[in-house]
Residue frames relative to the residue before (quaternion, step in Angstrom):
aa qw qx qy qz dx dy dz
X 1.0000 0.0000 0.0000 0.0000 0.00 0.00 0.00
X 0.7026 0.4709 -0.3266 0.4217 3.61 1.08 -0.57
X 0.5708 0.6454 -0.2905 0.4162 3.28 1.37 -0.25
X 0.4756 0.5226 -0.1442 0.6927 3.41 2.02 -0.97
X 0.4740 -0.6441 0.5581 0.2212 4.24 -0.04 -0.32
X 0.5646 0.4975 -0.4973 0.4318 2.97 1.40 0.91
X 0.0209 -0.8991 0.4330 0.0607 3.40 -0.91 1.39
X 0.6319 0.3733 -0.0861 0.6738 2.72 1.75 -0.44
X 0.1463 -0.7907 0.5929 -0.0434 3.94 0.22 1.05
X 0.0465 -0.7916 0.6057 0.0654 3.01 -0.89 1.02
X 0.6108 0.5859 -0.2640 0.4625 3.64 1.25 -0.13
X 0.6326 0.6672 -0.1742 0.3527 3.20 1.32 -0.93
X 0.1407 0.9099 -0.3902 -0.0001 4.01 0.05 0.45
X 0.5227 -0.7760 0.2944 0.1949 3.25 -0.35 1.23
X 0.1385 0.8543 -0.4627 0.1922 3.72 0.45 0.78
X 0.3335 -0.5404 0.7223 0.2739 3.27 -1.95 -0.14
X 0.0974 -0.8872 0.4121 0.1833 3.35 -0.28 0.72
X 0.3637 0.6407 -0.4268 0.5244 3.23 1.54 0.50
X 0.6139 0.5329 -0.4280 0.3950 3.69 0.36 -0.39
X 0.5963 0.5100 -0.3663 0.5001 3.76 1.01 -0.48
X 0.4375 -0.6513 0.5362 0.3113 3.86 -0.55 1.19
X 0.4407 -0.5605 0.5427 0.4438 3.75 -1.39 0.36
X 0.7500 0.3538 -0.4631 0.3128 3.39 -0.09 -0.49
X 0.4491 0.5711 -0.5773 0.3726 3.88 0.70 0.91
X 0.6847 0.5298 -0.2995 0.4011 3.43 1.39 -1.28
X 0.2015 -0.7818 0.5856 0.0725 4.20 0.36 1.81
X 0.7431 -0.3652 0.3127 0.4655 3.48 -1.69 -0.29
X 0.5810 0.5317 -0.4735 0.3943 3.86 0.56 -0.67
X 0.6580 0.3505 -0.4994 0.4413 3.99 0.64 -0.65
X 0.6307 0.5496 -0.5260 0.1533 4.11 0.25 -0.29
X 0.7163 -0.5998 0.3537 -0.0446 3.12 -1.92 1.03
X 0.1291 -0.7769 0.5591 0.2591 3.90 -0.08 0.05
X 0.8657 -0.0218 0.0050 0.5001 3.60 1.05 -0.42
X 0.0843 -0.8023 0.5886 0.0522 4.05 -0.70 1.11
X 0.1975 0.6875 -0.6942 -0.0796 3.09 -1.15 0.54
X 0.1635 -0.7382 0.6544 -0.0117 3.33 -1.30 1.66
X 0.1038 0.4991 -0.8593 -0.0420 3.16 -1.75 -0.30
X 0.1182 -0.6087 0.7613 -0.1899 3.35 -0.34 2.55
X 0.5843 -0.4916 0.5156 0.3887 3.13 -2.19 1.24
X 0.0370 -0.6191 0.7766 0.1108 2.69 -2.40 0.57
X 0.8307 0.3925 -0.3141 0.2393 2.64 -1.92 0.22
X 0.5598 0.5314 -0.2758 0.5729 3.27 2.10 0.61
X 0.5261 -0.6268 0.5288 0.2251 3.73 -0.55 1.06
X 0.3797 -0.8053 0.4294 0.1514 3.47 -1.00 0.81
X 0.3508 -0.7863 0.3359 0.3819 4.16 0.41 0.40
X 0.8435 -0.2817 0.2232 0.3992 3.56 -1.42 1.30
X 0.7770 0.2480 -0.1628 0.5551 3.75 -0.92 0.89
X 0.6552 0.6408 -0.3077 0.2558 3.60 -0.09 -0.94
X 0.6255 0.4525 -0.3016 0.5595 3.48 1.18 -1.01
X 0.5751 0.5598 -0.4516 0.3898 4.03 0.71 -1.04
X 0.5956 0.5915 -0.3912 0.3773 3.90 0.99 -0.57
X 0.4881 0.4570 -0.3349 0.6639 4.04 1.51 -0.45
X 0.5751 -0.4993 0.5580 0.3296 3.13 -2.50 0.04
X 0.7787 -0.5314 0.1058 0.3163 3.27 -1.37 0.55
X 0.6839 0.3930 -0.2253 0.5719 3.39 1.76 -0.86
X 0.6287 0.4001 -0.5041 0.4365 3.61 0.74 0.81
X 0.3467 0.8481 -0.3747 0.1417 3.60 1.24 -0.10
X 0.2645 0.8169 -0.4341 0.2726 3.73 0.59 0.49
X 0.3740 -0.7274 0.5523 0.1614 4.09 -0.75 0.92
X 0.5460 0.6414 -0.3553 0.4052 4.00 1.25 0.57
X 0.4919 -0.7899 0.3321 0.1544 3.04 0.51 1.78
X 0.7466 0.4143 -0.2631 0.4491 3.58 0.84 -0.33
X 0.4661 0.6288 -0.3620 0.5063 3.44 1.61 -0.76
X 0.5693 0.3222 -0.4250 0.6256 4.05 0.37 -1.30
X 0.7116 0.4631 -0.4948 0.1853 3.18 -1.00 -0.74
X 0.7010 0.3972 -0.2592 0.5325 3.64 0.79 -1.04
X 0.4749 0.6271 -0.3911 0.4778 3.94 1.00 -0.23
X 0.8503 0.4231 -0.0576 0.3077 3.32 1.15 -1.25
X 0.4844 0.7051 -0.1137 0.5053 2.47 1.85 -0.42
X 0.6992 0.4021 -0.1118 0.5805 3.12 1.11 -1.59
X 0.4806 0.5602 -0.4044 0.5400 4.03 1.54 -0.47
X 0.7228 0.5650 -0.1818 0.3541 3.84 0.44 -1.54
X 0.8098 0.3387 -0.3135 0.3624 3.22 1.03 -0.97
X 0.4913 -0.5933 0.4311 0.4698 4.12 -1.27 0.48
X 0.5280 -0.3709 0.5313 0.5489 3.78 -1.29 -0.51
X 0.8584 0.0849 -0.3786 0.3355 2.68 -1.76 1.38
X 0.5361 0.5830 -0.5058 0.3418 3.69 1.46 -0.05
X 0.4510 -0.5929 0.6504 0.1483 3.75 -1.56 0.79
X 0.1225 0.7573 -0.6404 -0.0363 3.07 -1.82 0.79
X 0.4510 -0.7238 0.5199 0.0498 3.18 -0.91 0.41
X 0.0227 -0.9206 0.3635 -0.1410 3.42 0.24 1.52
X 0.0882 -0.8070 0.5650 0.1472 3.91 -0.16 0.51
X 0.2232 0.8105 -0.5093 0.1841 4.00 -0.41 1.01
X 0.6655 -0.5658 0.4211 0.2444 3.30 -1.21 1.33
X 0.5572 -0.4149 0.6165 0.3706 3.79 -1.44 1.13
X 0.7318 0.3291 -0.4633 0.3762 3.73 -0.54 -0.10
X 0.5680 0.5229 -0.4590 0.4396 3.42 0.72 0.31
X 0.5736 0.6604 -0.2585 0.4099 3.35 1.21 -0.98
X 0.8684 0.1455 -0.0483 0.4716 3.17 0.60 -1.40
X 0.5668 0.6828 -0.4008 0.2280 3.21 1.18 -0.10
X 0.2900 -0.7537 0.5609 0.1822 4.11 -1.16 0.39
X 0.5006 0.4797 -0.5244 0.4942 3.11 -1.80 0.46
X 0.8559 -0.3740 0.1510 0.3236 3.39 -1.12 -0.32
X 0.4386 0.4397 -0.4934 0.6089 3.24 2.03 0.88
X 0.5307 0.4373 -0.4952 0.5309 3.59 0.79 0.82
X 0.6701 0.3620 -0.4902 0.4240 3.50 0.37 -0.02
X 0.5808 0.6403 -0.3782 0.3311 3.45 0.95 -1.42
X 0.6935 0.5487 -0.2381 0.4017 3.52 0.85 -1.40
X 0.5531 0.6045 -0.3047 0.4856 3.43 0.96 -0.82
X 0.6320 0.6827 -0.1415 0.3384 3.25 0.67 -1.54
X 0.7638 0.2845 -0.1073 0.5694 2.96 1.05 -1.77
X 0.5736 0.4539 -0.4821 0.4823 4.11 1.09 -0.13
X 0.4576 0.7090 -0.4048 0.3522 3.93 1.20 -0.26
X 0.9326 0.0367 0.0868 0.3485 2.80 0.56 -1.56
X 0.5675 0.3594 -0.3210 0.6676 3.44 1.91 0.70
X 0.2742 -0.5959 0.6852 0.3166 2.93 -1.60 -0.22
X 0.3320 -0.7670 0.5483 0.0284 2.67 -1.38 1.65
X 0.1690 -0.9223 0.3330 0.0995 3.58 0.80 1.05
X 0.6887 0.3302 0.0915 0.6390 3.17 1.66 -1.67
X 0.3268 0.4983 -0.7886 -0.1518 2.94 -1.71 0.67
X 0.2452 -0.7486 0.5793 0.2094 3.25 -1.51 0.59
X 0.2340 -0.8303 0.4458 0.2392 3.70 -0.29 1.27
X 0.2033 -0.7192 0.6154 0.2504 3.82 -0.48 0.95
X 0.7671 -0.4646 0.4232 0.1285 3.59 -1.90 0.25
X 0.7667 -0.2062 0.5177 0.3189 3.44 -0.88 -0.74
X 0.8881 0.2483 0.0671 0.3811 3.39 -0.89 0.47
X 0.5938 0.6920 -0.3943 0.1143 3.63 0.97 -1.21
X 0.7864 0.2034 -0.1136 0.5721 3.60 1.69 -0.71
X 0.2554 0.6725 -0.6120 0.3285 3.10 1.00 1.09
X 0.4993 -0.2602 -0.7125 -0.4187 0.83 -2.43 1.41
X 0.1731 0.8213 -0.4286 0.3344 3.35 0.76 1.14
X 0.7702 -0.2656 -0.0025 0.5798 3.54 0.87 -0.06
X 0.3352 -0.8133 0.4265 0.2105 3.46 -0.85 0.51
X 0.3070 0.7366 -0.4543 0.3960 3.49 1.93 0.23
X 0.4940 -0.6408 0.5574 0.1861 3.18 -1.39 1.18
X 0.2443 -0.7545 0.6035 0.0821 3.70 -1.11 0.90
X 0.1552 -0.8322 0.5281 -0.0674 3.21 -1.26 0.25
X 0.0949 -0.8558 0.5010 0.0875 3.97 0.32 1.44
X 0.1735 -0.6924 0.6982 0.0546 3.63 -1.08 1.56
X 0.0586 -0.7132 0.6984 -0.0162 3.00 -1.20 0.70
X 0.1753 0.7785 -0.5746 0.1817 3.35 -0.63 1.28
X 0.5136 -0.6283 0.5431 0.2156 4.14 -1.54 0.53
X 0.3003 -0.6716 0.6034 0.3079 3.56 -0.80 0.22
X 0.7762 0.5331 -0.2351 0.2410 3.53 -1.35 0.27
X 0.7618 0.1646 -0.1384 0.6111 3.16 1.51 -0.18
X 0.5521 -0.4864 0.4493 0.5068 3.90 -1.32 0.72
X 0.4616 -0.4816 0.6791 0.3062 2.90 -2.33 -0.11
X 0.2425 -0.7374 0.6138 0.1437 3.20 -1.30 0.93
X 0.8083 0.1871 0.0993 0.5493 3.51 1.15 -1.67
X 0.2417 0.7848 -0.5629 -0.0942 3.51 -0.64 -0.17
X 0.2110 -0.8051 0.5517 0.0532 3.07 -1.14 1.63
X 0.2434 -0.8509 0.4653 0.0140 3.02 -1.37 1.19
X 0.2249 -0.8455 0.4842 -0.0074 3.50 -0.35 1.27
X 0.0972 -0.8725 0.4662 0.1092 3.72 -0.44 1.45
X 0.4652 -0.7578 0.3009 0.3447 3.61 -0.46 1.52
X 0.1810 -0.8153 0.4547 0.3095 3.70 0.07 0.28
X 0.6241 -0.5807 0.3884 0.3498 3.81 -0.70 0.23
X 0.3497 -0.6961 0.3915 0.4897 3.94 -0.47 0.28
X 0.7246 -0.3449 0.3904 0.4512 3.23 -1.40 -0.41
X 0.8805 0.0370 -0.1536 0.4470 3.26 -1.20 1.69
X 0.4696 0.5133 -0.3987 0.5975 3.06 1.40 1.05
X 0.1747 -0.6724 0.7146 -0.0816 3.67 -1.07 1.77
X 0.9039 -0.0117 -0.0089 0.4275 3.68 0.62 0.10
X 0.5539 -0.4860 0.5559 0.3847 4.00 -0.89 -0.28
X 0.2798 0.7227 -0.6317 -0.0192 3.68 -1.08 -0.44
X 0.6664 -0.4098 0.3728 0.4990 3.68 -1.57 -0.14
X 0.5780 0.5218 -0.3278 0.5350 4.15 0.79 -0.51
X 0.8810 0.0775 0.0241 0.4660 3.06 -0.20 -0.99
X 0.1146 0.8199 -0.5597 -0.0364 4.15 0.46 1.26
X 0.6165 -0.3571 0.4705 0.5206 3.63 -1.60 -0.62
X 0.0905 -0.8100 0.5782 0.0385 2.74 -1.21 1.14
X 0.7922 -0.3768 0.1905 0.4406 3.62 -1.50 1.17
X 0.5579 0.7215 -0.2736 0.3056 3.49 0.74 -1.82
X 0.8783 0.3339 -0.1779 0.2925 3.42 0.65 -1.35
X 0.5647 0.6606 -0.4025 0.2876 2.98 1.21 0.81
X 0.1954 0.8879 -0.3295 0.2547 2.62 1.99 0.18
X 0.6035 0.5973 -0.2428 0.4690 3.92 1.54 -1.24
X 0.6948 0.1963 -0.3307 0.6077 3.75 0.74 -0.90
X 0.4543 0.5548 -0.6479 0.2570 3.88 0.08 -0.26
X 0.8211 0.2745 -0.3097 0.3932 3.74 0.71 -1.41
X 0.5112 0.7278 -0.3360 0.3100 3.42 1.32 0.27
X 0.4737 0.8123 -0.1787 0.2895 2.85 1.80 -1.14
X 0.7975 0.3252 -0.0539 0.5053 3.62 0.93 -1.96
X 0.9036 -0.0781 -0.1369 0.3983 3.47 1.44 0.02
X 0.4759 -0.8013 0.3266 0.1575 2.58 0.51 2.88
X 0.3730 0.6299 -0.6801 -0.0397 3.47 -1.08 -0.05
X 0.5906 -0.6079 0.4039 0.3441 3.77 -1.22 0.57
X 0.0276 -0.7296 0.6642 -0.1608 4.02 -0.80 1.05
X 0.8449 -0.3320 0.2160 0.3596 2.92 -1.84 0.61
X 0.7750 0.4491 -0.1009 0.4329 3.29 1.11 -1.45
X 0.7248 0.3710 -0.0846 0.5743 3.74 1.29 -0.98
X 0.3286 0.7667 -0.5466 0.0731 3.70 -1.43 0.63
X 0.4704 -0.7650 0.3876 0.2079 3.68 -0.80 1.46
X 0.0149 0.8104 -0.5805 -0.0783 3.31 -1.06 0.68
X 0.5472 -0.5716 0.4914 0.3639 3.75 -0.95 1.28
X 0.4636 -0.7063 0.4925 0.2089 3.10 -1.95 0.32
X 0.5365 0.5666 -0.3974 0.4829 2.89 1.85 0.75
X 0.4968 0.4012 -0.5260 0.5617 3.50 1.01 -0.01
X 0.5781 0.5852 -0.5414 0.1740 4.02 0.41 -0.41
X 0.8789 0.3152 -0.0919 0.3460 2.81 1.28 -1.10
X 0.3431 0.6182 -0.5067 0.4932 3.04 2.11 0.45
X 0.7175 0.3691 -0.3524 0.4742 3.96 0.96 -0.33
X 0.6071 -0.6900 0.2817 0.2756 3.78 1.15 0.81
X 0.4977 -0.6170 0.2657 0.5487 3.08 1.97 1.24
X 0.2140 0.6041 -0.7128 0.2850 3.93 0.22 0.70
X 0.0965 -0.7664 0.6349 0.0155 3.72 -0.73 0.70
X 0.4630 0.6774 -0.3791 0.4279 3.66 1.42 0.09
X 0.0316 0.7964 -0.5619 0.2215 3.79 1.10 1.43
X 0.4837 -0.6299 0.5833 0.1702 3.17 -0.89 1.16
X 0.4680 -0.5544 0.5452 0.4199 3.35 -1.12 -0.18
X 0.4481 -0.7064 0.4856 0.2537 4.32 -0.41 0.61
X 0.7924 0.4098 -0.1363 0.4308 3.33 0.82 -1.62
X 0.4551 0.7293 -0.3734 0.3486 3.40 1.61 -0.24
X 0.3906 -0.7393 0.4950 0.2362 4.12 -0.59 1.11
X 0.6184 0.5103 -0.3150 0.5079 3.58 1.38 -0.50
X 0.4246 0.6822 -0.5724 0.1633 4.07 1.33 -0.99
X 0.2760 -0.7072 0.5949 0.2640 3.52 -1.35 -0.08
X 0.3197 -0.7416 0.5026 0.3085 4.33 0.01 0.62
X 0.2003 0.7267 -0.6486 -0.1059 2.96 -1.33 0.47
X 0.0111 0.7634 -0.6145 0.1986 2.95 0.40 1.66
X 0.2366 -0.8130 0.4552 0.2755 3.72 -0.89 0.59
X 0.4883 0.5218 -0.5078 0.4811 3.29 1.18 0.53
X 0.5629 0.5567 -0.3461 0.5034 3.71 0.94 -0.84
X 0.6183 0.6882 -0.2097 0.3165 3.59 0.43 -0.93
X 0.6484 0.4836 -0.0627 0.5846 2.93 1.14 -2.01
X 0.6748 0.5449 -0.2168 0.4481 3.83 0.49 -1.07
X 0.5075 0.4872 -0.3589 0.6134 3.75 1.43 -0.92
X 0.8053 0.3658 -0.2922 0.3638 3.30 -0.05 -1.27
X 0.6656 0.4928 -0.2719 0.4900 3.10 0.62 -0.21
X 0.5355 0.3846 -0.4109 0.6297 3.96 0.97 0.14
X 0.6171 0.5600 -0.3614 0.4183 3.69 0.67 -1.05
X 0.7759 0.3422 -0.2827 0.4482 3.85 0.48 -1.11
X 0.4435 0.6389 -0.4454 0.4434 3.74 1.53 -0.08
X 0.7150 0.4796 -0.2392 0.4490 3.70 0.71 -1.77
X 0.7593 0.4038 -0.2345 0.4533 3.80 0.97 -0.82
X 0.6742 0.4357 -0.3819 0.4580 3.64 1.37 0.65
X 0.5224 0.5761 -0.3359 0.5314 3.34 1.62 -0.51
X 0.6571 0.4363 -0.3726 0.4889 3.81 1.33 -0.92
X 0.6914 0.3208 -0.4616 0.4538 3.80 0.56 -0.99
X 0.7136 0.3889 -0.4568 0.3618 4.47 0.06 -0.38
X 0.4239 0.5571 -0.3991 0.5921 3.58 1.53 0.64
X 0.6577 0.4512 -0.3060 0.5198 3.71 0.46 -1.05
X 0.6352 0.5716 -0.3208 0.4085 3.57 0.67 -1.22
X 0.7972 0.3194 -0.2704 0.4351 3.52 0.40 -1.32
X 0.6316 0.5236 -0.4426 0.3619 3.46 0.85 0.45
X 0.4430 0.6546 -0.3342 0.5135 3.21 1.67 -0.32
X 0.6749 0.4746 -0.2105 0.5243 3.50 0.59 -1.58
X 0.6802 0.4622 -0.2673 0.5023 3.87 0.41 -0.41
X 0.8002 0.2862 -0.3244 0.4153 3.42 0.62 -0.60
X 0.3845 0.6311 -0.3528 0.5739 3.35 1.73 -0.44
X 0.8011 0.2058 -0.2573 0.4996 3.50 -0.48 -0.75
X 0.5104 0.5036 -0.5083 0.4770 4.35 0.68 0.05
Protein backbone atom coordinates (compact mmCIF):
# COMPACT_ATOMS: atom_id res chain seq x y z
CA UNK A 1 0.00 0.00 0.00
CA UNK A 2 2.93 2.36 0.57
CA UNK A 3 4.23 1.71 -2.68
CA UNK A 4 0.58 2.76 -4.17
CA UNK A 5 0.41 6.30 -1.83
CA UNK A 6 -1.51 4.70 0.47
CA UNK A 7 -0.35 5.63 3.95
CA UNK A 8 -2.91 6.10 5.92
CA UNK A 9 -5.84 3.43 4.91
CA UNK A 10 -8.90 4.15 5.90
CA UNK A 11 -10.77 1.08 4.51
CA UNK A 12 -8.33 -1.36 5.47
CA UNK A 13 -8.85 -3.40 8.92
CA UNK A 14 -6.61 -5.43 10.66
CA UNK A 15 -8.20 -8.81 11.47
CA UNK A 16 -7.99 -12.62 11.61
CA UNK A 17 -10.40 -13.52 9.33
CA UNK A 18 -10.81 -16.94 10.41
CA UNK A 19 -12.18 -15.94 13.74
CA UNK A 20 -15.59 -15.02 12.02
CA UNK A 21 -17.63 -18.55 12.06
CA UNK A 22 -18.54 -19.65 8.31
CA UNK A 23 -21.92 -19.76 8.87
CA UNK A 24 -21.84 -15.77 9.47
CA UNK A 25 -20.13 -15.42 5.97
CA UNK A 26 -24.27 -15.33 4.00
CA UNK A 27 -24.59 -14.93 0.15
CA UNK A 28 -23.89 -11.04 0.07
CA UNK A 29 -20.07 -11.90 1.28
CA UNK A 30 -19.68 -14.34 -2.03
CA UNK A 31 -16.99 -13.66 -4.64
CA UNK A 32 -16.52 -13.98 -8.49
CA UNK A 33 -12.80 -14.39 -8.05
CA UNK A 34 -9.93 -15.21 -5.01
CA UNK A 35 -6.60 -15.13 -5.21
CA UNK A 36 -4.76 -16.05 -1.85
CA UNK A 37 -1.50 -17.10 -0.67
CA UNK A 38 -3.09 -17.89 3.16
CA UNK A 39 -0.32 -18.48 6.00
CA UNK A 40 1.05 -21.85 6.26
CA UNK A 41 2.70 -23.90 8.19
CA UNK A 42 1.50 -21.97 11.41
CA UNK A 43 -0.99 -23.54 13.99
CA UNK A 44 -4.07 -21.57 14.58
CA UNK A 45 -4.78 -20.12 18.46
CA UNK A 46 -7.35 -21.98 20.99
CA UNK A 47 -11.12 -21.60 19.83
CA UNK A 48 -10.63 -20.72 16.25
CA UNK A 49 -11.25 -24.12 14.64
CA UNK A 50 -14.94 -24.30 16.69
CA UNK A 51 -15.71 -21.28 14.09
CA UNK A 52 -15.68 -24.27 10.96
CA UNK A 53 -18.08 -27.48 10.90
CA UNK A 54 -17.30 -30.35 12.89
CA UNK A 55 -15.47 -32.56 10.22
CA UNK A 56 -13.37 -29.68 8.98
CA UNK A 57 -12.24 -28.69 12.47
CA UNK A 58 -8.43 -28.66 12.40
CA UNK A 59 -5.85 -25.68 14.02
CA UNK A 60 -3.66 -25.65 10.40
CA UNK A 61 -3.90 -22.27 9.32
CA UNK A 62 -3.91 -23.17 5.73
CA UNK A 63 -6.56 -25.98 5.94
CA UNK A 64 -9.36 -23.04 7.27
CA UNK A 65 -8.30 -20.99 4.75
CA UNK A 66 -9.01 -23.35 1.77
CA UNK A 67 -12.49 -24.36 3.63
CA UNK A 68 -13.10 -20.70 3.23
CA UNK A 69 -12.32 -20.03 0.30
CA UNK A 70 -14.24 -22.74 -1.27
CA UNK A 71 -17.35 -21.36 1.41
CA UNK A 72 -16.67 -17.54 -0.09
CA UNK A 73 -16.68 -18.36 -3.51
CA UNK A 74 -20.31 -18.00 -5.85
CA UNK A 75 -20.89 -20.95 -8.53
CA UNK A 76 -18.83 -20.47 -11.31
CA UNK A 77 -16.46 -18.00 -9.28
CA UNK A 78 -12.48 -19.03 -9.76
CA UNK A 79 -9.69 -18.86 -7.41
CA UNK A 80 -6.36 -19.06 -7.34
CA UNK A 81 -4.63 -20.62 -4.41
CA UNK A 82 -0.86 -20.95 -3.31
CA UNK A 83 -0.52 -24.09 -0.63
CA UNK A 84 2.16 -26.26 0.88
CA UNK A 85 2.76 -30.19 -0.49
CA UNK A 86 1.42 -31.09 2.91
CA UNK A 87 -1.81 -30.19 1.90
CA UNK A 88 -1.56 -32.38 -1.06
CA UNK A 89 -0.68 -35.36 0.57
CA UNK A 90 -1.71 -34.96 3.81
CA UNK A 91 -4.83 -37.23 5.68
CA UNK A 92 -7.37 -37.00 8.26
CA UNK A 93 -9.23 -33.96 7.82
CA UNK A 94 -7.07 -32.81 4.75
CA UNK A 95 -8.84 -35.82 3.34
CA UNK A 96 -12.08 -34.57 3.91
CA UNK A 97 -11.28 -30.92 2.99
CA UNK A 98 -9.87 -32.25 -0.38
CA UNK A 99 -12.81 -34.29 -1.14
CA UNK A 100 -14.91 -31.38 -0.41
CA UNK A 101 -13.11 -29.27 -2.71
CA UNK A 102 -13.10 -32.25 -5.76
CA UNK A 103 -17.08 -32.27 -4.70
CA UNK A 104 -17.74 -29.16 -5.37
CA UNK A 105 -15.11 -27.40 -7.82
CA UNK A 106 -13.26 -28.28 -10.47
CA UNK A 107 -9.95 -28.72 -9.72
CA UNK A 108 -8.51 -28.19 -13.21
CA UNK A 109 -4.84 -27.08 -12.22
CA UNK A 110 -2.24 -27.85 -10.07
CA UNK A 111 0.88 -26.15 -10.80
CA UNK A 112 3.81 -27.84 -8.82
CA UNK A 113 6.40 -24.97 -7.95
CA UNK A 114 10.20 -26.07 -7.00
CA UNK A 115 12.56 -25.41 -4.32
CA UNK A 116 13.40 -22.30 -2.87
CA UNK A 117 10.28 -20.26 -4.16
CA UNK A 118 10.14 -18.25 -0.65
CA UNK A 119 13.39 -18.52 0.42
CA UNK A 120 14.74 -17.49 2.81
CA UNK A 121 11.72 -17.63 4.80
CA UNK A 122 10.61 -21.09 4.54
CA UNK A 123 11.85 -23.92 2.70
CA UNK A 124 8.36 -25.83 2.42
CA UNK A 125 7.43 -26.66 -1.03
CA UNK A 126 4.26 -24.74 -2.44
CA UNK A 127 1.93 -25.51 -4.88
CA UNK A 128 -0.77 -23.11 -7.09
CA UNK A 129 -4.45 -24.87 -7.38
CA UNK A 130 -6.55 -23.34 -9.43
CA UNK A 131 -10.00 -24.50 -9.44
CA UNK A 132 -14.15 -23.17 -10.32
CA UNK A 133 -16.91 -23.55 -7.95
CA UNK A 134 -20.01 -25.42 -9.08
CA UNK A 135 -19.16 -28.32 -10.87
CA UNK A 136 -17.49 -32.05 -10.01
CA UNK A 137 -13.94 -32.75 -10.88
CA UNK A 138 -13.44 -34.95 -13.66
CA UNK A 139 -9.51 -34.37 -14.45
CA UNK A 140 -6.87 -32.48 -12.95
CA UNK A 141 -3.90 -31.49 -14.84
CA UNK A 142 -0.73 -30.97 -13.39
CA UNK A 143 2.09 -28.87 -14.65
CA UNK A 144 5.73 -29.08 -12.97
CA UNK A 145 7.46 -25.53 -12.95
CA UNK A 146 10.86 -26.40 -14.15
CA UNK A 147 13.78 -24.10 -13.03
CA UNK A 148 15.48 -21.67 -15.67
CA UNK A 149 18.58 -22.38 -17.23
CA UNK A 150 21.56 -22.57 -14.78
CA UNK A 151 19.44 -22.46 -11.97
CA UNK A 152 19.89 -25.46 -9.04
CA UNK A 153 17.60 -23.57 -6.78
CA UNK A 154 15.62 -20.13 -5.73
CA UNK A 155 17.36 -17.90 -3.11
CA UNK A 156 17.08 -14.14 -1.78
CA UNK A 157 19.69 -13.03 -4.94
CA UNK A 158 18.60 -14.82 -7.39
CA UNK A 159 14.31 -15.42 -6.80
CA UNK A 160 11.49 -16.84 -9.27
CA UNK A 161 10.76 -14.56 -11.40
CA UNK A 162 7.17 -13.38 -12.96
CA UNK A 163 8.76 -13.98 -16.59
CA UNK A 164 8.71 -17.68 -16.11
CA UNK A 165 5.47 -18.26 -16.42
CA UNK A 166 5.47 -17.41 -19.60
CA UNK A 167 5.78 -21.72 -20.39
CA UNK A 168 2.34 -22.63 -18.74
CA UNK A 169 0.74 -19.30 -19.96
CA UNK A 170 1.24 -20.91 -23.66
CA UNK A 171 0.44 -24.19 -22.20
CA UNK A 172 -2.54 -23.15 -20.54
CA UNK A 173 -5.17 -22.81 -23.83
CA UNK A 174 -3.80 -25.95 -25.37
CA UNK A 175 -3.20 -28.61 -22.58
CA UNK A 176 -1.42 -31.42 -24.04
CA UNK A 177 0.83 -33.83 -21.76
CA UNK A 178 4.98 -33.06 -22.06
CA UNK A 179 7.93 -33.70 -20.28
CA UNK A 180 6.74 -31.10 -17.83
CA UNK A 181 2.70 -31.60 -17.74
CA UNK A 182 0.32 -34.80 -17.22
CA UNK A 183 -3.59 -35.51 -16.52
CA UNK A 184 -4.82 -37.50 -13.86
CA UNK A 185 -8.65 -38.86 -13.51
CA UNK A 186 -10.49 -38.21 -10.40
CA UNK A 187 -10.80 -41.67 -9.89
CA UNK A 188 -7.31 -42.61 -9.45
CA UNK A 189 -7.60 -39.37 -7.01
CA UNK A 190 -9.58 -41.00 -4.97
CA UNK A 191 -8.65 -44.58 -5.47
CA UNK A 192 -5.27 -42.89 -3.91
CA UNK A 193 -7.52 -41.33 -0.95
CA UNK A 194 -7.40 -37.82 -2.57
CA UNK A 195 -3.44 -37.75 -2.02
CA UNK A 196 -2.86 -35.07 -4.73
CA UNK A 197 1.01 -35.40 -4.13
CA UNK A 198 1.41 -36.88 -8.04
CA UNK A 199 4.78 -37.25 -8.87
CA UNK A 200 5.70 -36.08 -12.08
CA UNK A 201 5.32 -39.67 -14.56
CA UNK A 202 7.53 -38.46 -17.40
CA UNK A 203 10.23 -37.49 -14.95
CA UNK A 204 13.70 -39.96 -15.57
CA UNK A 205 14.48 -39.39 -11.82
CA UNK A 206 10.34 -40.38 -10.74
CA UNK A 207 10.61 -43.12 -8.17
CA UNK A 208 7.42 -46.08 -8.67
CA UNK A 209 5.53 -47.03 -6.15
CA UNK A 210 3.47 -49.19 -7.78
CA UNK A 211 2.74 -52.34 -5.65
CA UNK A 212 2.63 -54.60 -8.36
CA UNK A 213 5.93 -53.03 -9.76
CA UNK A 214 7.44 -53.29 -6.35
CA UNK A 215 6.64 -56.90 -5.80
CA UNK A 216 8.19 -57.84 -9.38
CA UNK A 217 11.57 -55.77 -8.29
CA UNK A 218 11.66 -57.77 -5.37
CA UNK A 219 11.20 -60.53 -6.85
CA UNK A 220 14.04 -60.14 -9.75
CA UNK A 221 16.20 -58.93 -6.75
CA UNK A 222 15.74 -62.36 -4.68
CA UNK A 223 16.36 -64.23 -8.20
CA UNK A 224 19.95 -62.19 -8.72
CA UNK A 225 20.85 -62.90 -4.88
CA UNK A 226 20.25 -66.78 -5.27
CA UNK A 227 21.88 -67.39 -8.59
CA UNK A 228 24.92 -65.22 -6.80
CA UNK A 229 24.86 -67.21 -3.38
CA UNK A 230 24.47 -71.08 -5.62
CA UNK A 231 27.38 -69.35 -7.65
CA UNK A 232 29.36 -68.38 -4.44
CA UNK A 233 28.68 -71.94 -3.20
CA UNK A 234 30.11 -73.74 -6.20
CA UNK A 235 33.17 -71.90 -5.77
CA UNK A 236 33.50 -72.82 -2.27
CA UNK A 237 32.80 -76.54 -3.13
CA UNK A 238 35.59 -76.41 -5.86
CA UNK A 239 38.10 -74.88 -3.91
CA UNK A 240 37.38 -77.07 -0.90
CA UNK A 241 37.49 -80.20 -2.70
CA UNK A 242 40.97 -78.71 -4.94
Amino acid sequence: MILHGIDVPTNVRHDNTLARPLRDWGPRDRVDLILSNPPFGGIEEDGIENNFPANFRTRETADLFLVLIMHLLKDGGRAAVVLPDGTLFGEGIKTRIKEQLLETCNLHTVIRLPNGVFAPYTGIKTNLLFFTKGSQTQDVWFYEHPYPSGYKNYSKTRPMRVEEFEVEKLWWSDRVESEFSWKVSVGEIKARNYNLDIKNPHSPDQVKHDPAELLASYAELQAQIAHTRNALKAILAAALEG
